[in-house]
N, C-alpha and C positions, 0 to 999 in steps of 0.2 A: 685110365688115369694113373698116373705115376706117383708108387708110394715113396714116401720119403721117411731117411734116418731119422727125422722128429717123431711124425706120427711110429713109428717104431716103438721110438724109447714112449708117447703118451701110453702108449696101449702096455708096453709092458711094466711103467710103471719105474723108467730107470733113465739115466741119464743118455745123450746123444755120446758119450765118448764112450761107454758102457757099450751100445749097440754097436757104436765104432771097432771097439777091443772083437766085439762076437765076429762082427765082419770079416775083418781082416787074421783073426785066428789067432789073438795077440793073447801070451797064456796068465799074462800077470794081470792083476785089478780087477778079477770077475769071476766069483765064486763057483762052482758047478751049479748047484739052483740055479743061478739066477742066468748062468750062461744057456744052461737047457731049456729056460723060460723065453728067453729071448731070440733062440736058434726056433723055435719053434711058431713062433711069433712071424718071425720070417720066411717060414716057409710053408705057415697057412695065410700068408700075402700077398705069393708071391715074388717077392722083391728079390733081384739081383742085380750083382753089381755090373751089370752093361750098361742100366736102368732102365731094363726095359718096360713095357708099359701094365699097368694090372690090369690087365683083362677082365674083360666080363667071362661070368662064370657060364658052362654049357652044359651043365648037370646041376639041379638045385639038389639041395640037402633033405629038402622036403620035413625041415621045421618053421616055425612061428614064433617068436618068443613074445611074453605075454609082461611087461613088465610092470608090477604093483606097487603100490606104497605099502598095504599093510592086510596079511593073506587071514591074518584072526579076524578082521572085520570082517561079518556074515557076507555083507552085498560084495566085499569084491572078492571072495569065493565063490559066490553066486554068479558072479560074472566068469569067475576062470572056469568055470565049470560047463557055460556056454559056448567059451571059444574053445574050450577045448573039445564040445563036441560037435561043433558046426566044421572045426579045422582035419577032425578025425572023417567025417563026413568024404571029404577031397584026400585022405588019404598022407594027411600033415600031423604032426608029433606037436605038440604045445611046452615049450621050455620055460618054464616059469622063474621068475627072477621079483625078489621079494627084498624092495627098500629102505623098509623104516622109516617114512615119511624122511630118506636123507639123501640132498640132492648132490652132495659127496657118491653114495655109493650107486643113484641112479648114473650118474656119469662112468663110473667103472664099469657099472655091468652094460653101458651102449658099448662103449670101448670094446670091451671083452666079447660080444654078443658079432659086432663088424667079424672079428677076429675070427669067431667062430663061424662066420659065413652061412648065418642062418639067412634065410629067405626074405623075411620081414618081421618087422616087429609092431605091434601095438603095446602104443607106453600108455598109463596112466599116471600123468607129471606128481611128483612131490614137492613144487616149488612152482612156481608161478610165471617165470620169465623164462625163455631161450638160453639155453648157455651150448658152448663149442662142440661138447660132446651131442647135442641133439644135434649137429650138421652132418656128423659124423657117416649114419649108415646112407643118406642122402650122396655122400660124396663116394660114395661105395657099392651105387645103385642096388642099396636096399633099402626099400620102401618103408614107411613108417607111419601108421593109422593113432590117432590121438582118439583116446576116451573116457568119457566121463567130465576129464575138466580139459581147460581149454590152457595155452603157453601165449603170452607175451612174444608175439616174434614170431611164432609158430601156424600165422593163419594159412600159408600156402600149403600145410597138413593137410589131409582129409581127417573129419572126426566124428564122433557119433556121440550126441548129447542129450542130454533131458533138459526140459525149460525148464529151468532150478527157480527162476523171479516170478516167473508165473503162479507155479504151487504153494511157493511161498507165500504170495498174494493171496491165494484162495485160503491158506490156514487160517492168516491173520484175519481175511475178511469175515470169516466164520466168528471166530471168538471176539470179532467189533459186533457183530450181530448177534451174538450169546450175552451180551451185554458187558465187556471188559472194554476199557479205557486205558488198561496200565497192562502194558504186554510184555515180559520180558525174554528177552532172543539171546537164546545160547547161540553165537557163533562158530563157526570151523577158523579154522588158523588165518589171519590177517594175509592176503595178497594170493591165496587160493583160487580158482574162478570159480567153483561152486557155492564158498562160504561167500563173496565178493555178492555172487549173483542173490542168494537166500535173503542177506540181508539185505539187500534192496529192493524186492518182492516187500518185504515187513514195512520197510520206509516207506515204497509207495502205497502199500494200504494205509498207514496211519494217516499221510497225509491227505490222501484220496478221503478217508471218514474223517475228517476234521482232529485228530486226535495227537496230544500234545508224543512228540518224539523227545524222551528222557536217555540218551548215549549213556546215563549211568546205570539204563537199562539191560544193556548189551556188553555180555560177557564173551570172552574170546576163549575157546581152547582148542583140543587138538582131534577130536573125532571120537575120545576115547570116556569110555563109560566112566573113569575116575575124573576126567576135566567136566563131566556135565556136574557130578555130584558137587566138586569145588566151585561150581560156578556159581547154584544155589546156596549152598553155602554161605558164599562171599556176599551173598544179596542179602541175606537176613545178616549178618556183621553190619552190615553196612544200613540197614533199618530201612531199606527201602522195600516197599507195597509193591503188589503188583496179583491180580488175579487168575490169569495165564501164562503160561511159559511155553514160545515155541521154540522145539532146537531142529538146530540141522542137519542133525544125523540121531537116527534110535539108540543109537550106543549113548549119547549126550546125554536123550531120553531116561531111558533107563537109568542110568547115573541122578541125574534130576529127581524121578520120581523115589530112589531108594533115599536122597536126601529131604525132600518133600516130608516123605512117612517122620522119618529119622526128628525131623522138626514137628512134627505131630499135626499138620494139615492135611486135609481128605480131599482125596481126587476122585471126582472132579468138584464137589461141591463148593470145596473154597477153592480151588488154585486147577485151574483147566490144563491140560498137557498133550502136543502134536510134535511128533517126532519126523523121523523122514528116512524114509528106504525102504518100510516096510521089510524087514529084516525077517529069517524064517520065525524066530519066539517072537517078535515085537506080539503075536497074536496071545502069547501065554505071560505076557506080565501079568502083575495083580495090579490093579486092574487092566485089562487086553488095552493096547497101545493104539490111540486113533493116528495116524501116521498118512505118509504121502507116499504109496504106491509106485516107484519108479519100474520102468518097463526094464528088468535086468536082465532078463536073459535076451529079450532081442536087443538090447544094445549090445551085449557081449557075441552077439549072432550075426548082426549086420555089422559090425567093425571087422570079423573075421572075413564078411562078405568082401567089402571094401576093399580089404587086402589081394580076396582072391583075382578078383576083379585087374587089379594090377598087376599078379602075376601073369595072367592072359591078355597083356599088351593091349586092354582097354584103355579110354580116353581117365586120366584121373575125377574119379568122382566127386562130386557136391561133397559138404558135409553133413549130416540130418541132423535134426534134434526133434526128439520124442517127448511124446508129453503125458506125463506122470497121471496119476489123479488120488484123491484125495479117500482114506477109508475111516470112516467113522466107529470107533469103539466106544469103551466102556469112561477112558481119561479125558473126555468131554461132555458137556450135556446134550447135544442130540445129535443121535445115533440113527442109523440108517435101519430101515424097516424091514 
């Protein structure tokens, strides 16, 4: 496939008359930086100006890049730490590329990642929908494994998932049969597919137990142990009851349960609490974290598989999804024997 002066300048970040000036050797209008960035750019490409074709490559590089939204959350450590050694396994390097939940800088480092002509990549999306840059290593025949959550657009992906609606279903179901009526759900970021899927796991058990759905219930944040604390928070401001709280990630968790104390209710007795990820400490909160179990290292195992799989000219694979289960600690009242 023939690259073009556009995708040039996307990757490098600079205008088509900019890549034009580097082209043709033109000395005015283009810095040293940026002319070195761009010379370079072009001849890990490929591209010249016969315009001949970009070849597929006849020697991999023998990496993988691993791209995350947020490398301080335990689980998706937990996970780079799988593929990187199921990838080590076959004799592949794991490049890790760390987004900040920003789908800004997940797009620079596909761009960048083509550029560098790694092998494949498995993304973990920070946004929710397809954009330009995920067509990118596709059009560059390198492959691309989705994990964890799922892209808008992105279903001819292969991906490796957990049943997030499911577990979800099971927490809620437990704490309607602990005898709570008023549940409130910390969610993950609005248009996410795992915060998307959690709370709809929660909706369909209330509805399924007859039990009134309160939306000023459900709190929205961002994964992160300070959005669970503000979430509780915001429910007591707001004078609203509720004797359970399940969130969708332990970090939420944990935030929750240090605002919980912080308000002076006792867990579990007055206010039940299920996190999710089963995180390495979820086991050493005070009190130990009853949480949902996601299957992390073979998800981060079988997406690496996936990939391999592709690079040995197999038929492209199914997507799976894994299914979590539920561990009963000390922040509910009944706990496993």
């Amino acid at each position: 496939m023939r690259v073009t002066v556009e995708e040039i300048a996307k990757i490098a970040g600079v205008s088509k008359a900019t890549v034009s000036r580097v082209l043709n050797n033109v000395p005015e209008g283009v810095g040293p930086k940026t002319r070195a960035k761009v010379q370079k750019i072009i001849e890990e490409m490929n591209y010249s100006t016969d315009r001949s074709s970009f070849t597929a490559r006849t020697m991999r590089s023998k990496s993988i890049a691993l791209v995350l939204p947020d490398i301080t959350n335990p689980f998706f450590a937990d996970i780079a730490k799988a593929v990187e050694a199921r990838a080590k396994q076959e004799g592949y390097i794991t490049i890790l590329a760390n987004t900040d939940f920003s789908e800004e800088n997940e797009g620079k480092y596909l761009t960048s990642l083509v550029a560098k002509k790694v092998d494949g990549i498995i993304l973990v999306p920070s946004g929710a929908v397809c954009r330009p840059e995920h067509l990118l290593p596709g059009k560059y025949g390198i492959p691309m494994v989705l994990l964890d959550r799922r892209l808008e657009g992105g279903e001819d992906w292969p991906g490796v998932y957990s049943d997030n609606e499911y577990a979800s279903f099971r927490c809620c179901e437990l704490l309607i049969n602990n005898g709570s009526d008023k549940i409130a759900f910390l969610s993950g970021p609005l248009g996410v597919s795992t915060a998307t899927e959690r709370l709809e796991g929660y909706r369909l058990a209330l509805r399924q137990y007859g039990c009134l759905y309160n939306p000023k219930l459900v709190k929205y944040g961002d994964y992160t142990v300070e959005s669970g604390y503000k979430a509780v928070i915001s429910l007591e401001r707001e004078g609203l009851r509720y004797s359970a709280i399940l969130a969708a990630n332990d970090m939420m968790a944990l935030g929750a349960l240090n605002a919980l104390k912080e308000l002076g209710y006792r867990v579990p007795e007055e206010v039940e609490l299920i996190g999710f990820d089963n995180i390495t400490f979820s086991q050493y909160f005070d009190p130990p974290l009853s949480t949902i179990q996601q299957p992390t290292a073979e998800m981060g195992s079988k997406a690496t598989s996936l990939l391999l799989k592709i690079f040995d000219g197999k038929p492209i694979p199914d997507s799976e999804r894994l299914q979590p289960r539920l561990l009963m600690r000390k922040t509910t009242k009944v706990r496993s024997k």
